[in-house]
C-alpha positions as a printed Julia matrix, in Angstrom:
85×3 Matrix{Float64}:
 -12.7   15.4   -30.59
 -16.29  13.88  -31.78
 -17.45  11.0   -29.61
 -17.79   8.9   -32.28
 -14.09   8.92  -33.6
 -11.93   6.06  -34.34
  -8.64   5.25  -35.18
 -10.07   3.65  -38.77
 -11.16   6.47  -39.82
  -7.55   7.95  -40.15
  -6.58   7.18  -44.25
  -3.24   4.67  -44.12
  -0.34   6.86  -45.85
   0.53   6.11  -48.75
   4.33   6.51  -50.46
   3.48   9.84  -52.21
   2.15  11.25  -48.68
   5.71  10.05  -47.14
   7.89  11.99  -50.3
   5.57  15.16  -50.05
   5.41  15.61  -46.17
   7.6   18.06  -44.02
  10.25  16.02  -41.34
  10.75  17.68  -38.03
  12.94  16.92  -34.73
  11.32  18.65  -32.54
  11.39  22.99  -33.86
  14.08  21.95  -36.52
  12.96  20.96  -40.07
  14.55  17.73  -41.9
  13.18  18.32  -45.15
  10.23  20.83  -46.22
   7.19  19.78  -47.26
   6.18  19.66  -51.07
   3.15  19.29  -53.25
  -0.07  21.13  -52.66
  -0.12  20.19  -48.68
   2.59  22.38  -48.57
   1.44  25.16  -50.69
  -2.48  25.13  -50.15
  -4.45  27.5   -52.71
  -4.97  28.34  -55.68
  -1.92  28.76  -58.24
  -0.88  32.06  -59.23
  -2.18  33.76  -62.1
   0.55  34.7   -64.73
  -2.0   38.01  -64.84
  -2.66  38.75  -61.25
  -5.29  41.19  -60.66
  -4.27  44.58  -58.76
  -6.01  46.18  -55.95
  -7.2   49.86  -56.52
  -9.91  51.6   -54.41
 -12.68  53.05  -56.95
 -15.36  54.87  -56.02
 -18.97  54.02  -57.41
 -22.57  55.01  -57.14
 -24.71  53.34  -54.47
 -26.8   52.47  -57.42
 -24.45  50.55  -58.87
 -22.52  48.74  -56.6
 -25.81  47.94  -54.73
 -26.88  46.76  -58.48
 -23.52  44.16  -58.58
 -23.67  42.97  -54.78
 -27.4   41.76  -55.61
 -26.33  39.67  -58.53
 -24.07  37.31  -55.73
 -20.66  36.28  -55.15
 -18.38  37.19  -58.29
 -20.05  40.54  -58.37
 -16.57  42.23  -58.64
 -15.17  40.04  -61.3
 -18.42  40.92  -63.36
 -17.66  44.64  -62.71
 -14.38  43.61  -64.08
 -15.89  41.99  -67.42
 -18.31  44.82  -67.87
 -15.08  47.28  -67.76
 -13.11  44.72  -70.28
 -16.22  45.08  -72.73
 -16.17  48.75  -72.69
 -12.75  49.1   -73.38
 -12.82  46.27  -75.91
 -10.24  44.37  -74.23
């Protein structure tokens, strides 16, 4: 724990923390959390994307990874545009 840590830097609770959190005594649960503490991440997609392994040129997949992150959903809107989707 950082040196410098105190017990006001801990946010009071509020009502809406209390109604979302998870109850425990001891291993057994109470009541299950809700709200996104509960369920961290992103929502899912009504279109999820599938996992396939594709083979490419060097040329090109070196030519994607150099443009940054979201290379692979760019080489998924460059295959969208050629199929006119």
């Amino acid at each position: 724990m950082p040196a410098d840590w105190d017990d006001d830097d801990i946010p009071e609770w509020t009502e809406e923390m209390f109604d979302q959190a998870e109850f425990r005594i001891g291993d057994k649960i109470i009541r299950p959390g809700i709200g996104p503490i509960a369920r961290p991440g992103r929502p899912k997609s009504s279109d999820p994307k599938q996992q396939v392994t594709l083979r490419l040129d060097a040329a090109v997949l070196d030519g994607f990874r150099a443009t940054g992150p979201g290379w692979q959903s760019r080489i998924n809107a460059e295959l969208r545009k050629a199929l006119g989707l």
